[in-house]
Wavefront OBJ file of the C-alpha trace (Angstrom):
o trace
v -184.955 -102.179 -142.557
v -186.337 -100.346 -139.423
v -184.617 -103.060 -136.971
v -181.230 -102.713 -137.921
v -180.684 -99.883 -135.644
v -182.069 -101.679 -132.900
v -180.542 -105.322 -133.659
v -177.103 -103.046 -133.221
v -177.865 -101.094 -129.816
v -178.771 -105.093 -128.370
v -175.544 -106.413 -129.643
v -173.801 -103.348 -128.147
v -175.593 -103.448 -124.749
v -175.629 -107.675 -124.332
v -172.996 -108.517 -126.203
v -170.825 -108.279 -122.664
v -173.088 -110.888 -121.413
v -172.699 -113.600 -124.640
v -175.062 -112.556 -126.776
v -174.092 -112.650 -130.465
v -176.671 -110.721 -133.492
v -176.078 -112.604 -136.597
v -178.267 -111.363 -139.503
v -178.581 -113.132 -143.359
v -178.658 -111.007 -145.983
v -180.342 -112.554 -149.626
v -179.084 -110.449 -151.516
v -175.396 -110.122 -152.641
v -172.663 -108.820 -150.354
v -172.724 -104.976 -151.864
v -176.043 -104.461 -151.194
v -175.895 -105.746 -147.796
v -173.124 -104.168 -147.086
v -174.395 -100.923 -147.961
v -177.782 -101.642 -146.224
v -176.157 -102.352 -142.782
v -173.949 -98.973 -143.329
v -176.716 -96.816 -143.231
v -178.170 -98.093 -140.612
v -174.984 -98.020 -138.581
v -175.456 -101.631 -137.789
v -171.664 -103.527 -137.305
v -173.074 -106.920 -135.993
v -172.068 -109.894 -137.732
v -173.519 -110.203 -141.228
v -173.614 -113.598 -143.408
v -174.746 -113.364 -147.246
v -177.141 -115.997 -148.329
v -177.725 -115.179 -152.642
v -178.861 -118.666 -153.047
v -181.136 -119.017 -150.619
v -179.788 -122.340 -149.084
v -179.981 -120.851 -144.971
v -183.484 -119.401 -145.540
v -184.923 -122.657 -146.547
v -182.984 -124.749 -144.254
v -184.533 -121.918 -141.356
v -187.901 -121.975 -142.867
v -187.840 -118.357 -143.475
v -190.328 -117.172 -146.134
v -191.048 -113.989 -144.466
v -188.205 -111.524 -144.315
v -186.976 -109.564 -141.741
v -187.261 -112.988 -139.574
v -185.675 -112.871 -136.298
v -184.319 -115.900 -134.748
v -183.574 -115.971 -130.447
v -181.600 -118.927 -130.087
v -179.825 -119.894 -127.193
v -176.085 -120.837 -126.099
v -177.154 -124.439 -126.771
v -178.528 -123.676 -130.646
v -182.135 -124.075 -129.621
v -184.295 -121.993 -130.872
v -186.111 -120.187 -128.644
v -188.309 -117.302 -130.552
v -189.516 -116.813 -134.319
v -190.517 -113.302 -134.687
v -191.484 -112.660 -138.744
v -191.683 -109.150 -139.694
v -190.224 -106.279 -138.145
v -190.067 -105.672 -134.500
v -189.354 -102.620 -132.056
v -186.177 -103.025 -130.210
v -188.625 -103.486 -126.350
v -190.087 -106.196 -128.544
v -186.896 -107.761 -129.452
v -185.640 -107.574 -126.141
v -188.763 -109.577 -124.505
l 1 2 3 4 5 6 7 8 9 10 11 12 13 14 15 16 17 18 19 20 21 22 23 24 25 26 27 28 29 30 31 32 33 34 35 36 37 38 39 40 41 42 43 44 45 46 47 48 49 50 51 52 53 54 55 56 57 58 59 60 61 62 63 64 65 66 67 68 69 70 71 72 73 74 75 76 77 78 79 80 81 82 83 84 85 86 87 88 89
C-alpha cells in the first residue's frame, strides 16, 4: 500500500507534537504484519478480521484515512490512497 511509507515519516516527524498514526488492518495479524514490514512502517497497527471497526467507521473503501483530533472528532475522510503533501494538508 503506497501510503505506508508516508503514514510512517508523519508519525516520525509529528509524533513529538501528539500526533498518533493508527492504521486497521482486515486481514489477519501475519499478513499485516508482514505488509507494514516491507514498507518499514512501525506506527501502531490494530487487526480488524471481522470487520466490526470498518463498519462501525463506515469504511467500504480501503486504504481510508481518518484525521481525527485530540478530542475524537473527526476531522478528514480521505478514501483511497493519498501522497504524503496530501496527507499532511
Amino acid at each position: 500500500m503506497r501510503e505506508l511509507p508516508a503514514l510512517h515519516r508523519i508519525q516520525q516527524t509529528l509524533g513529538r507534537k501528539g500526533l498518533t498514526v493508527i492504521g486497521i488492518a482486515g486481514e489477519d495479524s501475519d499478513t499485516a504484519r508482514g505488509t507494514l514490514q516491507r514498507a518499514g512502517a512501525t506506527f501502531l497497527n490494530l487487526v480488524d478480521e471481522n470487520g466490526v471497526a470498518f463498519r462501525k467507521l463506515q469504511a467500504a473503501s480501503v486504504p481510508r484515512s481518518f484525521i481525527i483530533d485530540r478530542a475524537g472528532v473527526i476531522r478528514a475522510d480521505l478514501r483511497g490512497a493519498h501522497s504524503e503533501a496530501e496527507l499532511r494538508e
